[in-house]
C-alpha positions as CSV (number, residue, x, y, z in Angstrom):
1,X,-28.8,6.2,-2.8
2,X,-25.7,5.7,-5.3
3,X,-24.7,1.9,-5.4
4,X,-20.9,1.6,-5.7
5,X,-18.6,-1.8,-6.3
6,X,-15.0,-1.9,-5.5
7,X,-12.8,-4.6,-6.7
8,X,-9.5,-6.0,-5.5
9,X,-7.6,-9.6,-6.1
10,X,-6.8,-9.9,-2.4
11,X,-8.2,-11.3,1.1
12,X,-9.8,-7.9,2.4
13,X,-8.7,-8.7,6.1
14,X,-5.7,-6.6,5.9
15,X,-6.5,-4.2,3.4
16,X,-6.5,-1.0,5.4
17,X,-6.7,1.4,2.2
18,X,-9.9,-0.4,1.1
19,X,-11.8,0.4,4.0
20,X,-10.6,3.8,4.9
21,X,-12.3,4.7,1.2
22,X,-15.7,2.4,1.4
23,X,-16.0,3.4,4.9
24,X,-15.8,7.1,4.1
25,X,-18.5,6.9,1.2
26,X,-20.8,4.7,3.0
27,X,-21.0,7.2,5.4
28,X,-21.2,9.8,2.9
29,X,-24.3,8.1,2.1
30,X,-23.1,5.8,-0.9
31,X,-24.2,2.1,-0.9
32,X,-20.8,0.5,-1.2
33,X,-19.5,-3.2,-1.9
34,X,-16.2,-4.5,-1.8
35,X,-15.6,-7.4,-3.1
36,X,-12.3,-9.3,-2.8
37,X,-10.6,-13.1,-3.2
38,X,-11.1,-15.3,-0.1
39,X,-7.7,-16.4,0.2
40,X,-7.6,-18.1,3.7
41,X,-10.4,-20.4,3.5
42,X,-10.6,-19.9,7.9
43,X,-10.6,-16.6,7.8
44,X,-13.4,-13.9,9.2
45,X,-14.1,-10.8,7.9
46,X,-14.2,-7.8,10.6
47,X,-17.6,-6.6,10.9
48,X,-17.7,-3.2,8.4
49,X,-20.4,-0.3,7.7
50,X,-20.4,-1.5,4.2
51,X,-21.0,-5.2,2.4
52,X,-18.1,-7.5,1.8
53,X,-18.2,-10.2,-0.7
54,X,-14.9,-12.6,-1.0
55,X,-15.1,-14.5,-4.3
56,X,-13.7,-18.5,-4.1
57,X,-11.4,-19.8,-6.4
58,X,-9.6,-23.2,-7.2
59,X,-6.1,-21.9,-8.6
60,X,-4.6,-20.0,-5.7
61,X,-1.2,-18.3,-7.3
62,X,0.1,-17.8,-10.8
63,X,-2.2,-16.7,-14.1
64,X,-4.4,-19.2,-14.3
65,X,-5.5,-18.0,-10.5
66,X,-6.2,-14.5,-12.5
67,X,-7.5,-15.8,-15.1
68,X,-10.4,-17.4,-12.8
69,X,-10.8,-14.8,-10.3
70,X,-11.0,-12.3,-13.6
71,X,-13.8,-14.8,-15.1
72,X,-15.7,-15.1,-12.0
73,X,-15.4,-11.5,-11.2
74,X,-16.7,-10.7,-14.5
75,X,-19.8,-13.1,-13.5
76,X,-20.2,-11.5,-10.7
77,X,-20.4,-7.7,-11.9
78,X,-23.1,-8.9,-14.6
79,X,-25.6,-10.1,-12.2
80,X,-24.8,-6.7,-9.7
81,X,-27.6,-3.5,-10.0
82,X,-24.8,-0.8,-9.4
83,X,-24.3,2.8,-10.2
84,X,-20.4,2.7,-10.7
85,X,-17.5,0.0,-10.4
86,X,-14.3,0.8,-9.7
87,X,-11.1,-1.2,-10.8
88,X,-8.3,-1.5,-7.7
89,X,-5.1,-2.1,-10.1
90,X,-5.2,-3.4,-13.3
91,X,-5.6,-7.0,-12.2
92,X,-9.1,-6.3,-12.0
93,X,-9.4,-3.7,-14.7
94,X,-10.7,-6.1,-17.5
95,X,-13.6,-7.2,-16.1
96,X,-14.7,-3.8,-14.3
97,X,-14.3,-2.5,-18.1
98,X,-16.0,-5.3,-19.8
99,X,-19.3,-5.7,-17.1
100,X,-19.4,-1.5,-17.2
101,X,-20.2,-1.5,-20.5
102,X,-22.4,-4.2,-21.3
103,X,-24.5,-2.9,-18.0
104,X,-24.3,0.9,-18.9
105,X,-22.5,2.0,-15.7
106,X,-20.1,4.7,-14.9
107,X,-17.0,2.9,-14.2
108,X,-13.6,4.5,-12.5
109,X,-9.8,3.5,-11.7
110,X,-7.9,3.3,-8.7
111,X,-4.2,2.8,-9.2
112,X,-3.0,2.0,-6.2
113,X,0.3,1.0,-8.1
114,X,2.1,1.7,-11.5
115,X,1.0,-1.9,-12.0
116,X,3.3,-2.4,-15.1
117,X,6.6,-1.1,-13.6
118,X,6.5,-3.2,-10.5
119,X,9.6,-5.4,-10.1
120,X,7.8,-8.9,-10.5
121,X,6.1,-7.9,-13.8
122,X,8.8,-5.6,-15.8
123,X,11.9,-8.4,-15.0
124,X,9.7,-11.0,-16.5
125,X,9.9,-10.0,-20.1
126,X,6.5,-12.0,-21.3
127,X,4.6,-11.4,-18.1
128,X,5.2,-7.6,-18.6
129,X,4.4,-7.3,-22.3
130,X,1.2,-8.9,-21.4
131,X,0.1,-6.8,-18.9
132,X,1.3,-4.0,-20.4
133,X,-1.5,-4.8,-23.4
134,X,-3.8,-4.6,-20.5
135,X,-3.3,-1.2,-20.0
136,X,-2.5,0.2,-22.9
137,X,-6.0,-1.3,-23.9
138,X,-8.2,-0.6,-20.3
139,X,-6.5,2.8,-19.0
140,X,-7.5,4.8,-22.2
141,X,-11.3,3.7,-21.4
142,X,-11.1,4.9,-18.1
143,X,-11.4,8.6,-18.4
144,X,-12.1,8.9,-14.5
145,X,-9.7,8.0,-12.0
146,X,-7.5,8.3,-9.4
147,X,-3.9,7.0,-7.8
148,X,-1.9,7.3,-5.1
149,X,1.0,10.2,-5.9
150,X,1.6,13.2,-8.1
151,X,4.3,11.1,-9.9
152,X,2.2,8.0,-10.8
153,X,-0.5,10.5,-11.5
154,X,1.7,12.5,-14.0
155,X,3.1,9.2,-15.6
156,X,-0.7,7.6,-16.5
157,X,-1.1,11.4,-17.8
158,X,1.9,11.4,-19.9
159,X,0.8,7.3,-21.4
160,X,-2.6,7.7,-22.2
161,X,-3.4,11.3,-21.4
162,X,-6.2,10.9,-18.6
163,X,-6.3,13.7,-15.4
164,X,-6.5,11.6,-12.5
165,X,-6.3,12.6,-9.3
166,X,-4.2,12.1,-6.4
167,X,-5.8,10.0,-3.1
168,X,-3.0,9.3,-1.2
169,X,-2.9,6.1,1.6
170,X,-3.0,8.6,4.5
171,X,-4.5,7.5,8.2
172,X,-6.9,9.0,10.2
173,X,-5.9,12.0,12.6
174,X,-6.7,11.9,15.9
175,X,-5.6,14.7,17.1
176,X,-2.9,13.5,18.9
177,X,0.6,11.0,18.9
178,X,-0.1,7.6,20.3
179,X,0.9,7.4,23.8
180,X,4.7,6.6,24.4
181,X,5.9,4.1,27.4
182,X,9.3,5.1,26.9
183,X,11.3,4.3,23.9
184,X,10.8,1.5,21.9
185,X,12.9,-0.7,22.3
186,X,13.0,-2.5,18.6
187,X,13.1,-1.6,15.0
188,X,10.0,-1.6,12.7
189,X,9.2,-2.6,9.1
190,X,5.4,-3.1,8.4
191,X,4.0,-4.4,5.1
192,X,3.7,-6.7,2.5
193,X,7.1,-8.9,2.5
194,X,8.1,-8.8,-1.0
195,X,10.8,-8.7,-3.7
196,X,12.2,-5.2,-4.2
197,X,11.5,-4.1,-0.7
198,X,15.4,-4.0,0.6
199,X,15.0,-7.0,3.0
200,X,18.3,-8.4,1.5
201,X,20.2,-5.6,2.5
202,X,18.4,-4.8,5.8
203,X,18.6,-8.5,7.3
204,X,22.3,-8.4,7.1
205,X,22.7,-5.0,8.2
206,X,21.0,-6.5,11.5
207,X,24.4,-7.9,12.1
208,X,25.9,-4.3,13.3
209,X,22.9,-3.0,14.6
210,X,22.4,-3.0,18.5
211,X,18.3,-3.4,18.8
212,X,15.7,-6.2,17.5
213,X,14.1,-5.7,14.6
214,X,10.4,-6.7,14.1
215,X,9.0,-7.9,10.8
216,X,5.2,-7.5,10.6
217,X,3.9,-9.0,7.1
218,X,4.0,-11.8,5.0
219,X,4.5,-12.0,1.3
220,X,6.2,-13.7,-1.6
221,X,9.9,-13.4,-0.1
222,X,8.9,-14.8,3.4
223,X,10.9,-17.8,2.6
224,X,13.5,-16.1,1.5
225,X,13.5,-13.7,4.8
226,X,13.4,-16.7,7.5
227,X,16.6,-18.6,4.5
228,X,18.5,-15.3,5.2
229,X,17.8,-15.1,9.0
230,X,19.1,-18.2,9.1
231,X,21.9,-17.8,7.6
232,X,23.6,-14.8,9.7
233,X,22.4,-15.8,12.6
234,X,20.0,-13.5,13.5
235,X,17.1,-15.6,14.7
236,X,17.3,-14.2,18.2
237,X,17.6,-10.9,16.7
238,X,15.3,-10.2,13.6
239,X,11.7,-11.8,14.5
240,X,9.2,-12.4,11.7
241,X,6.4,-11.5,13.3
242,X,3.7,-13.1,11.1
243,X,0.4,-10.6,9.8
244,X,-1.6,-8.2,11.9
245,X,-4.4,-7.0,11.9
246,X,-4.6,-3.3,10.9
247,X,-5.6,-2.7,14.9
248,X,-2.6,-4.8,16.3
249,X,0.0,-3.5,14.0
250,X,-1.2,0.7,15.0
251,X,-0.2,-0.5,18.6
252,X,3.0,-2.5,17.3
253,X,4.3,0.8,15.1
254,X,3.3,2.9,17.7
255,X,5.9,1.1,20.6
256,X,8.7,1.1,18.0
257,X,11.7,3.1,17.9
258,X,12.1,3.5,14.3
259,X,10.1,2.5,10.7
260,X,11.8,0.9,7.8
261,X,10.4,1.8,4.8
262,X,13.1,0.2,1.8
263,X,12.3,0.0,-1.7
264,X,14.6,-1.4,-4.5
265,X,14.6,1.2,-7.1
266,X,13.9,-1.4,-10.0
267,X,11.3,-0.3,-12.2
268,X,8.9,3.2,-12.1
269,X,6.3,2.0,-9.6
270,X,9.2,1.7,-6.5
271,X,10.6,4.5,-7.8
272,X,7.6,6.7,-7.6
273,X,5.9,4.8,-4.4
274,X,4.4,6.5,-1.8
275,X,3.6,3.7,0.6
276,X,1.0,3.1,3.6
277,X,3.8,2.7,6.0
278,X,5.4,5.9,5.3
279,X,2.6,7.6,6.7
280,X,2.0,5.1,9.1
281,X,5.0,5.5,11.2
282,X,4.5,9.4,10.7
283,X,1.0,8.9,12.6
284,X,2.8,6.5,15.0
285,X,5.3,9.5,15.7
286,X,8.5,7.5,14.6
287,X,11.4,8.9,12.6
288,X,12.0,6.7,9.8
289,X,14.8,5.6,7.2
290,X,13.0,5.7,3.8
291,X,14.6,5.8,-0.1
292,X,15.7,9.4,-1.7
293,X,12.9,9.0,-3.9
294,X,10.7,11.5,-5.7
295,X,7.5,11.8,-3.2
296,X,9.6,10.9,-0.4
297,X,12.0,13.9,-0.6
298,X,9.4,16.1,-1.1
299,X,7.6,15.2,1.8
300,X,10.6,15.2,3.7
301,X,11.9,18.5,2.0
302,X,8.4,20.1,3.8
303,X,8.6,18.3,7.2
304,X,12.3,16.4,7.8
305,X,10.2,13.4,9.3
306,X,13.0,10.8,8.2
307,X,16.6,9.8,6.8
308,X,16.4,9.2,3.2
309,X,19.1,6.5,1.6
310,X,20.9,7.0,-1.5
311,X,21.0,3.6,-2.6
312,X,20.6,0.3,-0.7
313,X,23.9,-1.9,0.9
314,X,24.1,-3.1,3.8
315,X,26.7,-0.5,4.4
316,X,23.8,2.1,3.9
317,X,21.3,0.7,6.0
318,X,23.6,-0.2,8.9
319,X,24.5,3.6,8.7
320,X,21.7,5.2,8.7
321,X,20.2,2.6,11.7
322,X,22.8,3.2,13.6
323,X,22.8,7.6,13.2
324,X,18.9,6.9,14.3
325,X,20.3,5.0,17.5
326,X,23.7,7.2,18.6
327,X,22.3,10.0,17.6
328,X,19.7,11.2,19.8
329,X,19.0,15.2,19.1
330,X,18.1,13.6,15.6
331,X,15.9,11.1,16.7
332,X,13.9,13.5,19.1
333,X,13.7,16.2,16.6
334,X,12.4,13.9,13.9
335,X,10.0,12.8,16.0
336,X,8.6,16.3,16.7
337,X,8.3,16.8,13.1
338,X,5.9,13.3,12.8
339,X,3.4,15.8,14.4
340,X,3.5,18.6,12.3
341,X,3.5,16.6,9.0
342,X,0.7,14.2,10.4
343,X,-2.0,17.7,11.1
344,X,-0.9,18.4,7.4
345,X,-1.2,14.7,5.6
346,X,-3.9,13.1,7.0
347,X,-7.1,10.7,5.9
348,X,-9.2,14.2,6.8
349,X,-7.9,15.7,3.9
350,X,-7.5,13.1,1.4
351,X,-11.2,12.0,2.2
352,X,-12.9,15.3,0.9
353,X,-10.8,14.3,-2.3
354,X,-12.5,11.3,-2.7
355,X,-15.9,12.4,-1.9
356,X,-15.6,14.9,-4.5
357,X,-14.3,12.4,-6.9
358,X,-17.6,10.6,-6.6
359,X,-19.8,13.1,-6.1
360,X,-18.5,14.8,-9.7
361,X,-18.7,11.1,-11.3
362,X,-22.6,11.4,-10.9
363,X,-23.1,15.7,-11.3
């Protein structure tokens, strides 16, 4: 049996990627570990088919916090008897690189992000130059790999000239939509609560929009978000709803009336994203209002599952919220469409992908 080690920087909780893949090739018949950064110190990890390891450290934010996690990481991988490690984004791509070689091991990358061209690295000039170093050094050395969409796929290709394939963060068909009880009677968005994701304009926008909005997720704008609720009023209206688990938040998306999938289109990665939540709310059978980006409009173009924005304003947003809301014939036939896409872009499909990533790692 193949022994395989998966490494990410964060709690592993909420990581519903993560365990989609190591619970596919455990069950494939792979030995996997996953080991992550035990952020909450109260926290328990959900019972899983495959091992979970959560590494400790003393710094909790900032580089000296990757710096340690990358040091005992490193430590960690040494002292491992594995077949193959894989790298989750390049904050964990130095060590994979550096314990793969000194133990003779196949190593592979999963770029879950265009790490480099993420908002919070490329508007901080030094922070970006030195991650940028990082992969123009690692990527190269990686010959196998695989990311998330044809455009971030075709960008690493046109860098550094590696083939990697595309897994994308697709859920699990069931065969069916979730079960309605009538229409939902707020507004959606689910995720990480972060800078670039169009929470500036979309708070606001609440303002002229006639339903609740729900905010599941917590992230490095939090503060911000509760500062700006504040500020228009809107506490009775916009409700931060704190993190869910991956089971809570199916049953939250599925009762909603509409997803909110924003992205600021500063910097490559947003502008090529291809996010969980986007196919989230298509499995939850909910139209959406997404960015006219690249992957997006191409989904869109094959199954019109959502209204895609120009730009972002508040202006915008309010607009488009508001067509979901008056305009019902839309809103119905979008909805019919999340079931036609969801047969077609599915977990199913992207799992035989990754088997045969692995399985050709070892031929």
């Amino acid at each position: 049996m193949k022994k395989l080690i998966f490494c990410v920087t964060n709690d592993l909780v909420f990581d519903q990627r993560m365990a989609r893949i190591c619970g596919s090739l455990e069950a494939s018949g792979y030995s996997v570990t996953l080991v992550g950064r035990k952020i909450n110190p109260s926290s328990t990890l959900p019972q899983k088919p495959y091992r979970q390891v959560l590494l400790t450290s003393f710094f909790k934010t900032g580089k000296l916090m990757y710096l340690e996690y990358n040091v005992r990481l490193f430590i960690f991988l040494l002292q491992q008897n594995t077949d193959a490690i894989t790298a989750i984004d390049l904050d964990t791509i130095v060590p994979v690189c550096l314990a793969s070689i000194l133990r003779k091991t196949c190593r592979a990358y999963d770029a879950h992000e265009l790490f480099t061209e993420m908002k919070e690295v490329i508007t901080r000039p030094s922070v970006h130059r030195a991650w940028l170093n990082i992969e123009q050094w690692a990527v190269p050395k990686f010959k196998a790999g695989y990311t998330v969409s044809q455009a971030i796929a075709k960008e690493l290709n046109d860098r550094y000239g590696v083939q990697y394939s595309v897994i994308m963060n697709t859920p699990l068909w069931n065969g069916k939509m979730p079960e309605k009880l009538g229409v939902g009677k707020y507004l959606l968005y689910q995720g990480a609560v972060n800078e670039g994701r169009g929470l500036e304009w979309l708070i606001p926008a609440m303002k002229n929009v006639d339903m609740l909005l729900w905010v599941c997720g917590e992230g490095n704008y939090s503060t911000k978000c509760r500062q700006l609720i504040a500020e228009h009023g809107l506490q009775d209206k916009v409700l931060m709803k704190g993190l869910k688990t991956p089971d809570e938040l199916r049953q939250i998306t599925a009762g909603a009336y509409a997803g909110i999938n924003l992205v600021e289109p500063i910097g490559l990665n947003q502008i090529y994203s291809l996010a969980n939540k986007f196919f989230d709310y298509i499995h939850a059978g909910i139209p959406q209002v997404t960015m006219d980006f690249p992957e997006y409009r191409r989904i869109n173009n094959e199954f019109e599952i959502a209204i895609l924005l120009p730009g972002l304003s508040v202006e915008i947003v309010t607009d488009a919220l508001n067509n979901l809301l008056l305009n019902e014939v839309l809103h119905n036939r979008l909805i019919n469409n999340c079931l036609a896409a969801a047969v077609e872009y599915n977990w199913q499909h992207e799992e035989k992908k990754l088997k045969a990533f692995y399985n050709n790692i070892f031929a």
